[in-house]
N, C-alpha and C positions, 0 to 999 in steps of 0.2 A: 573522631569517633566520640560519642556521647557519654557520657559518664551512667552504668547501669544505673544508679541510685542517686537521686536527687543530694546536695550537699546537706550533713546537717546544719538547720540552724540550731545554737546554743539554745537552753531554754530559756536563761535571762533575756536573750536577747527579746525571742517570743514575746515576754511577758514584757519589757520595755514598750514594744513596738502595743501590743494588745492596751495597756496603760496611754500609750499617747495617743490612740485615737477615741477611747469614750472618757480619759479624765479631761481631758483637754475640752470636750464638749461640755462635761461636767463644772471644771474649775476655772473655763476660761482662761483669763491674762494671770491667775497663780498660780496655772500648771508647771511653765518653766520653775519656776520657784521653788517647788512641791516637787518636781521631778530631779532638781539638783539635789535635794536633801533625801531625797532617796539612794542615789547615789553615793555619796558621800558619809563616811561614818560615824554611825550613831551615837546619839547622846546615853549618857547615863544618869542613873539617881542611884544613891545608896541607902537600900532600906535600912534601917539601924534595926538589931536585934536587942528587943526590950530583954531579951531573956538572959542575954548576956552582956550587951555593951555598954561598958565601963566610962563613969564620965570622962576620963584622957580621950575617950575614942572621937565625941560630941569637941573637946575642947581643940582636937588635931584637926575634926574637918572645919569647924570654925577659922582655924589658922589660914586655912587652902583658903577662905574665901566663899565656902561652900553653906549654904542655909536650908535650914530645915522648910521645904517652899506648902505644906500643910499646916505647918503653924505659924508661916510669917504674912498666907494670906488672910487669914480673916482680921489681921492687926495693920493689917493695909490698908484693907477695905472698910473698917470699922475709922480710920483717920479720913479715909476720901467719904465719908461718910461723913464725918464731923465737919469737913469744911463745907462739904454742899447743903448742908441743913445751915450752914453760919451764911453762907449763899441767897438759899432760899427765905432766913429771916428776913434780910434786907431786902430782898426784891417786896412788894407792897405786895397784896395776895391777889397777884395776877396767876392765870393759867400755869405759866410755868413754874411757878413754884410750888403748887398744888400738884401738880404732875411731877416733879423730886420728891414730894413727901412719897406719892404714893410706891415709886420704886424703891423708897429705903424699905416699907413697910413691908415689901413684898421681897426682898431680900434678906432681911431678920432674921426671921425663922427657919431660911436652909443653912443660913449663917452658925447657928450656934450647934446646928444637926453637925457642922463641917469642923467645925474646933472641940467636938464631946472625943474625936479620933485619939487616937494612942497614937497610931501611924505617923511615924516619924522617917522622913526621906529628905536625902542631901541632895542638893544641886547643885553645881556651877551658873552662875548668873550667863544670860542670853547673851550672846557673842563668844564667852569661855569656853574652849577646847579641851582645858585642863580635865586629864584620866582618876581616874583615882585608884588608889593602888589596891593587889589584891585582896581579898578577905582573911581575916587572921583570926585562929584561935584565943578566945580572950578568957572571961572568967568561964568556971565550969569543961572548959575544953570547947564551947561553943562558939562559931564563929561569930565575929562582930557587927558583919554586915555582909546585904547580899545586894549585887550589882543587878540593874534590871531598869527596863525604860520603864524611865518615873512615868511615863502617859499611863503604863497599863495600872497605875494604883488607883485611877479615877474611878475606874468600876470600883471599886472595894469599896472607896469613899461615899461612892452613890449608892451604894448597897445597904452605909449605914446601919451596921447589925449592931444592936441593941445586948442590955447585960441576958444570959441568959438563955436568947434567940435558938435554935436549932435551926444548921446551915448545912447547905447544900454546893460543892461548887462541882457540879455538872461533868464539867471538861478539865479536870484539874492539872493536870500536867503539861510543863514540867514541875509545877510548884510555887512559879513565883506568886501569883494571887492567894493560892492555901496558907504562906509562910505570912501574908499582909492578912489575910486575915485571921490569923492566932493571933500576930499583932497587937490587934485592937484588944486584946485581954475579956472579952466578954461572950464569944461564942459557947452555951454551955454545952453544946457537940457539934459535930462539924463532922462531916461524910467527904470525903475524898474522891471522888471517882473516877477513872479515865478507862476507855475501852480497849488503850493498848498495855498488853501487861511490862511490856519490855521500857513502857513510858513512867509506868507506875513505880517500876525500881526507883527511877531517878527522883522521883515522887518520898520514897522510902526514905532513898541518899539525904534529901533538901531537909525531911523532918527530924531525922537523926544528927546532924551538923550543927542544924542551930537551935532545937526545940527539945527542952529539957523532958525527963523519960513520964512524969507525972503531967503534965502537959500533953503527950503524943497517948497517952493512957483517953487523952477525950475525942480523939481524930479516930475514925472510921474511914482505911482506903479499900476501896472497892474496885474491882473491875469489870462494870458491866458495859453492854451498850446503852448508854443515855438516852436511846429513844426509848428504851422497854422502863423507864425507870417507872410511869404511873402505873405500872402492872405489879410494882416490886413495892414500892413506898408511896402511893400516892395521897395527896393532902396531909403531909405532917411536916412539913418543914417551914419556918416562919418568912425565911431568907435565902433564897434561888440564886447563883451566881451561872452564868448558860455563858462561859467562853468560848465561840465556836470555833472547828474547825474553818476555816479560812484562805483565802486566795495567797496571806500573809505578804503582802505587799513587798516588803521591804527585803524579805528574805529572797524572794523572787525572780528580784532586778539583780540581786549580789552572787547565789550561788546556785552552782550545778546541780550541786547532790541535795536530794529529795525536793527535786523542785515541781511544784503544782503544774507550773506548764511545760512539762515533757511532754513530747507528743501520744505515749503508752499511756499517759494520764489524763486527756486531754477530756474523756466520758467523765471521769471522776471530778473533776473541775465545770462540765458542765449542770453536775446532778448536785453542786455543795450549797444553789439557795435550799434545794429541797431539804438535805440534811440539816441545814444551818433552822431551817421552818419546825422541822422533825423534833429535833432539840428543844426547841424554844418553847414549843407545845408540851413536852415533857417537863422540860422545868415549870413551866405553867401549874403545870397538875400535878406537880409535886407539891405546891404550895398551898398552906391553911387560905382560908376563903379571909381575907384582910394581908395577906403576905405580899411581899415584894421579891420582883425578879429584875435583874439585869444583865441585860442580853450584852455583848461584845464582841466585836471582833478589831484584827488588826489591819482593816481594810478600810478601802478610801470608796471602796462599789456600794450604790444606792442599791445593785440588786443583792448584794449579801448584808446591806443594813437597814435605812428605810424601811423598801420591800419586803422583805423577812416579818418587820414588827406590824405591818399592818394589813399584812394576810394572815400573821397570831392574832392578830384582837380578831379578824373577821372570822375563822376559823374557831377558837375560842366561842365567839357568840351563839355563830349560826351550829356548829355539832356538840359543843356541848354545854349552851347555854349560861356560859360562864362570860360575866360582863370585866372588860382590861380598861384602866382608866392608864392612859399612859402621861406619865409626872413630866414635870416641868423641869427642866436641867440647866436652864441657860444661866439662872445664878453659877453656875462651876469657870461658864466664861467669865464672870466679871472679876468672881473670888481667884481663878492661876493665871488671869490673861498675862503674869509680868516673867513666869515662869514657860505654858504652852503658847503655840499658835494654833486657835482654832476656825473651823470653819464655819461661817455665818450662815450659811445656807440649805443647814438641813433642816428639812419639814420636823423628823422626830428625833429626839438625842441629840447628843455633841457629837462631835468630831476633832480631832488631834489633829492638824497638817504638821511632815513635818518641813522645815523650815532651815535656814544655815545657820541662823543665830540659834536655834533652840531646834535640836535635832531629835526630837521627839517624834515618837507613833513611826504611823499613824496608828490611831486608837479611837475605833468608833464604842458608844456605849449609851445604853437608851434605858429604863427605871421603867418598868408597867407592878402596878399595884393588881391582886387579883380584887376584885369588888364582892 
């Protein structure tokens, strides 16, 4: 006799199975690669708490082996730099050597945007498994550091908020991007927002732990929905950070509970380019007419990243005549390639794959300037 109800399938499984047939079309011969490291347990960074952490804390993760990978690339790149202009003198001034000047020149200037960071995060060099240990009360009673995949700091990085700025991050919970960016010590307010309140607590938790009380005096959390946000504040923020809800890759393949591809969930995962678009258009129109926005997600899909930003510029244009110039990011590849693995092949943004030597992301994140 037949079984009344079909077996269930797991939802990791689902989502395994959904990932191996359009990444693989996607990534090609690095999907195996890409799908093992999804599997297998993630890397960390340890953001250091300017607010609290004690040089002993910088001199212990030094001991592990562990580098601050924000401040140790542009002194990387700034030496592969030196040797290939010592390169390019002696080559006679043929083509290729005119063609190295013009990449140093054209890396410079995001270069020194990328070392002006406070943003300070430890890593274990590529191959190292090494954990690190939990977070500890240090001075002040604030914890010292807060564990979190070093991929997702790049948006922050590429967000580049200035002294002053008045910041937005959209989707802010659980925290981790809000706390990177108090960080950088220059936001002169900052809006929290998330549309789940029960997220928002946790939200509260993150800036109470490690964010002294005259500090959290300039953070604004809110609970709204991020799409109503240009009806609420539109054009006054200088700097947009739009984390979107997401497929969340990684989460996906690993656990059961609250997983994107349940079968009860399956509408809601079909309708998340619309919301991820919804979003993006909001942080758009939150921003002064010269601002920047940077969109992300933790997904490896051209239809929740690509897609998403270049039906924003089109939509942007044509309804509300608002022109997106979208930035150039591929300098972020050259400045962490020793730290991430990314992916070569998106038309707009980077992409994080992650990888067994460097178990990062995935972490897509794309920079549009409003014009």
């Amino acid at each position: 006799k037949k079984a009344a109800t079909a077996p269930r399938i797991p939802p990791t499984r689902l989502a395994l199975h959904h990932f191996d047939v359009n990444y693989s079309l996607q990534l090609k011969d690095q999907w195996p690669s890409v799908r093992a490291g999804l599997l297998c347990e993630q890397k960390y960074g340890a953001l250091l708490n300017n607010f609290s952490a004690a040089h002993h804390v910088t001199q212990e993760l030094e001991l592990l082996n562990a580098t601050d990978f924000v401040s140790e690339a542009p002194k990387k790149l700034q030496r592969w730099q030196q040797e290939e202009a010592g390169r390019g003198e002696s080559v006679s001034q043929e083509g290729s050597g005119e063609g190295r000047m013009v990449t140093q020149a054209e890396t410079s200037p995001p270069l020194r945007a990328a070392i002006t960071s406070n943003i300070k995060c430890y890593t274990f060099p590529k191959g190292d498994i090494t954990r690190f240990r939990p977070a500890r009360p240090a001075t002040l009673g604030l914890l010292d550091y807060y564990l979190m995949d070093a991929a997702s700091l790049l948006p922050v990085l590429a967000l580049n908020v200035q002294l002053d700025d008045i910041v937005l991050d959209l989707c802010a919970a659980p925290g981790g991007k809000t706390l990177a960016l108090l960080q950088t010590g220059l936001c002169g307010h900052l809006v929290a927002n998330d549309v789940s309140i029960s997220r928002t607590k946790r939200l509260y938790q993150i800036l109470h732990s490690y964010i002294p009380r005259e500090i959290t005096e300039t953070v604004s959390v809110t609970s709204y929905d991020g799409r109503d946000w240009e009806q609420l504040e539109g054009g006054t923020f200088h700097k947009v950070l739009v984390d979107v809800p997401c497929t969340t890759d990684r989460h996906s393949v690993m656990e059961q509970d609250n997983n994107i591809f349940h079968k009860r969930r399956t509408k809601e995962r079909q309708m998340l380019p619309m919301l991820q678009l919804q979003l993006l258009m909001a942080g758009i129109l939150a921003t002064k007419p010269g601002g920047e926005v940077v969109y992300s997600t933790c997904s490896i899909s051209p239809l929740q990243n690509e897609h998403v930003i270049e039906r924003a510029v089109e939509v942007a244009e044509t309804e509300y005549n608002i022109r997106i110039h979208v930035e150039d990011l591929s300098y972020f590849r050259t400045l962490f390639q020793d730290t991430f693995s990314f992916f070569s092949g998106c038309r707009l943004g980077e992409l994080v794959l992650p990888h067994l030597t460097a178990n990062f992301g995935p972490m897509y994140f794309c920079k549009l300037r409003r014009m």
